[in-house]
GUTORDO-277475 format. One record per residue (C-alpha): residue number from 1; residue in one letter; x, y, z. Coordinates in Angstrom, 3 decimals. Example, Ala and Ser with C-alpha at 12.3 -4.5 7.8 and 13.67 -1.06 7.14 Angstrom:
<sites>
+-----+------+----------+----------+----------+
! pos ! code !       px !       py !       pz !
+-----+------+----------+----------+----------+
!   1 !    A !   12.300 !   -4.500 !    7.800 !
!   2 !    S !   13.670 !   -1.060 !    7.140 !
+-----+------+----------+----------+----------+
</sites>
This chain:
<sites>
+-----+------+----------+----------+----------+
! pos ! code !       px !       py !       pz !
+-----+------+----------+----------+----------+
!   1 !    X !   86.097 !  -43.857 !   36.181 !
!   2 !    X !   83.916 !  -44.288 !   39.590 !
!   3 !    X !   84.097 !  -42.354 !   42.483 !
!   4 !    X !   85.713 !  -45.306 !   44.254 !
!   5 !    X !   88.549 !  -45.632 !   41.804 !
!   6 !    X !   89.153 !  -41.716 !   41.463 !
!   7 !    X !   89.551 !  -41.671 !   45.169 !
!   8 !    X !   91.796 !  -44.771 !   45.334 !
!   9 !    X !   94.505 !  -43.164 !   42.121 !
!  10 !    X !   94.287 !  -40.121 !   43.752 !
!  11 !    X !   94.704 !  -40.873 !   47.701 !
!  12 !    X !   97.737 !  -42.721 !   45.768 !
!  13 !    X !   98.790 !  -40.185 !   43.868 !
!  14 !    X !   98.897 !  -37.595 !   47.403 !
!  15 !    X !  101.009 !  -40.523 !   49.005 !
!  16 !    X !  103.061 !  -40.148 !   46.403 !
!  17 !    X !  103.756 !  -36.648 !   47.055 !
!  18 !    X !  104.205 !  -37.136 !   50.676 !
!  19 !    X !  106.838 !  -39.909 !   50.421 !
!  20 !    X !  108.658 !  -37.772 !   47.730 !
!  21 !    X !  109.149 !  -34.705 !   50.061 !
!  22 !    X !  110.398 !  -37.324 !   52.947 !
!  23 !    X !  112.903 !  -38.705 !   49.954 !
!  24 !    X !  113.728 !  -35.396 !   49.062 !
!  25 !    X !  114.361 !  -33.466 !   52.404 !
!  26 !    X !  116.339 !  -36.691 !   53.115 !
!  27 !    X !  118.568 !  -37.040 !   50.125 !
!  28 !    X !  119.067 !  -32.999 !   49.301 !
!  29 !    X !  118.735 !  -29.283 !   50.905 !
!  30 !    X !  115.096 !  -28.470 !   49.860 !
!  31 !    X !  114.084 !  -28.171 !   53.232 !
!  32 !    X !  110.169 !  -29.022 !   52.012 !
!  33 !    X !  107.560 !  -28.557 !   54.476 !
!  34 !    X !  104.723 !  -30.789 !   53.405 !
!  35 !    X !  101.443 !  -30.620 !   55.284 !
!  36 !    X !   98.283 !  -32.441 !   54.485 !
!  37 !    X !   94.631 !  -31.404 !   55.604 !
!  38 !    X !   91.973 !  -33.592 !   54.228 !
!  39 !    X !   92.396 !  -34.060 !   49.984 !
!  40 !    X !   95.117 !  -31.589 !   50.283 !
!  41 !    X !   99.091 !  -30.934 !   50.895 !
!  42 !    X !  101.218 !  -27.582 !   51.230 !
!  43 !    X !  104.314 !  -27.727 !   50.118 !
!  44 !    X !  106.238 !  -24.589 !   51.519 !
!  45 !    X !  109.187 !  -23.905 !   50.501 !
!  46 !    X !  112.463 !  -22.078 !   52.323 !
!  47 !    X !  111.889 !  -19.225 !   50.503 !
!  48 !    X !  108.397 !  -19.136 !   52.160 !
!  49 !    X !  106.916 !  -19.957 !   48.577 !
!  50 !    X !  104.180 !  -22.895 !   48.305 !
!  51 !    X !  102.484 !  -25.271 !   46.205 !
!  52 !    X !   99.073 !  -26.115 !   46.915 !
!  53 !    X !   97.895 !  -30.047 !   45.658 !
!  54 !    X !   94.098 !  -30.819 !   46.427 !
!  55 !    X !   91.503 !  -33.293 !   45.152 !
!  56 !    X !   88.486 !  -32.277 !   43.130 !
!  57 !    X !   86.278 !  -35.185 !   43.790 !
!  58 !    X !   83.125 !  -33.789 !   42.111 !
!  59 !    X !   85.308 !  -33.247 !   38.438 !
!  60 !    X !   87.667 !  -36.205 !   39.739 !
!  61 !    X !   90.383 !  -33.984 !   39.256 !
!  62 !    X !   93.869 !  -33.335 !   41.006 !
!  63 !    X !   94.380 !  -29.309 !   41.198 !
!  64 !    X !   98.064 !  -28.317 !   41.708 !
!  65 !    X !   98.960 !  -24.228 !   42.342 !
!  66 !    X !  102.159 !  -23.283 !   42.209 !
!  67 !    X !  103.953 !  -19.540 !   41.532 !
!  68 !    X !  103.526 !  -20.019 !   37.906 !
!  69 !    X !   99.875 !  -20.499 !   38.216 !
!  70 !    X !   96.873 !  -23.112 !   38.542 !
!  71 !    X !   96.484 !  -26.665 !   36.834 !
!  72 !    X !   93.882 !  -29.297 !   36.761 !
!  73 !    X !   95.069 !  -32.733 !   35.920 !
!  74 !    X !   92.290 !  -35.399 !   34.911 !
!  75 !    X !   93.882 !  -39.753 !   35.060 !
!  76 !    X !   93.675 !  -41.040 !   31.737 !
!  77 !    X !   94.245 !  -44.180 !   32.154 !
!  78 !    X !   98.076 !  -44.392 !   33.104 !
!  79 !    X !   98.864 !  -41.255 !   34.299 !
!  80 !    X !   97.347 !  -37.978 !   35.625 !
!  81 !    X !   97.553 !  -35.084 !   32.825 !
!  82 !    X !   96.992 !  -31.417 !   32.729 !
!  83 !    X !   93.419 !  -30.751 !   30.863 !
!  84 !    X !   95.184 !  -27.666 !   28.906 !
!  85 !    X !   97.950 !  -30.212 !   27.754 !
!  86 !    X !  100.714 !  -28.784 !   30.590 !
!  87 !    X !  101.767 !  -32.379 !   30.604 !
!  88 !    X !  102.044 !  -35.184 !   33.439 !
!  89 !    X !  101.425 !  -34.338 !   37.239 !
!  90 !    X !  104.609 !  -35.680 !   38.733 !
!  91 !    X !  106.738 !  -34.322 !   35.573 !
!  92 !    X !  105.024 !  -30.819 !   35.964 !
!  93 !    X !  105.335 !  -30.761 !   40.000 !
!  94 !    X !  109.171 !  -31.817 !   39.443 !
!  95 !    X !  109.783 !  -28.711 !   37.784 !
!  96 !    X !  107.591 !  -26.684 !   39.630 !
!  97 !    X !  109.132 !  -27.388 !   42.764 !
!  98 !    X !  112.880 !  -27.207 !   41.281 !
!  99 !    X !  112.225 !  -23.684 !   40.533 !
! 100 !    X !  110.475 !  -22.620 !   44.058 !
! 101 !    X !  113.303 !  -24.653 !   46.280 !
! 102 !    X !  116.523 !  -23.600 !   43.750 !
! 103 !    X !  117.583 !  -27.289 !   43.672 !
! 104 !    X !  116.727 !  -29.745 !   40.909 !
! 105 !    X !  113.757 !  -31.769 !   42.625 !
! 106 !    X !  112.590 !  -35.169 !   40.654 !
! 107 !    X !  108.986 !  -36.145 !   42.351 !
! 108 !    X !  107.940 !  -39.864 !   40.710 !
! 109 !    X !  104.478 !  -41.743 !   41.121 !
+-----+------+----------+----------+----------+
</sites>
């Protein structure tokens, strides 16, 4: 993959994540505060807990840290996927999120 298309899936993939926390503080009681600086968003939750998403341009990598701990994902084609085989991005953050806000959270491409 080129630097051009990294940066285009993954400027898509941070969209993504923004229009999922409008969807979401919308449709349930998450309460998500979503911030974005540059190649990355906070996500804090009520319960003052966060997940920090931010681009790796050099490895053309996504890096997502949550509670639970750090991941890298790498696109492979269709999807973005953890290197250590912690499975797809939005799957993972759905989960990750779920458990940090206390309500079941679904975040989709």
């Amino acid at each position: 993959m080129t630097d051009l298309e990294y940066l285009d899936r993954a400027e898509a993939a941070l969209k993504a994540v923004e229009l999922n926390c409008d969807r979401l503080n919308e449709t349930t009681d998450a309460d998500i505060d979503n911030q974005r600086v540059g190649g990355m968003i906070t996500l804090t939750f009520r319960n003052g807990s966060q997940i920090v998403i931010n681009l790796q341009k050099p490895l053309h990598e996504i890096w997502m840290a949550s509670r639970s701990g750090g991941y890298h994902y790498r696109f492979d084609g269709q999807h973005w996927m953890d290197t250590k085989g912690a499975g797809e991005f939005f799957a993972h953050l759905s989960r990750e999120a779920s458990a940090q806000a206390g309500v079941p959270l679904t975040f989709v491409p």
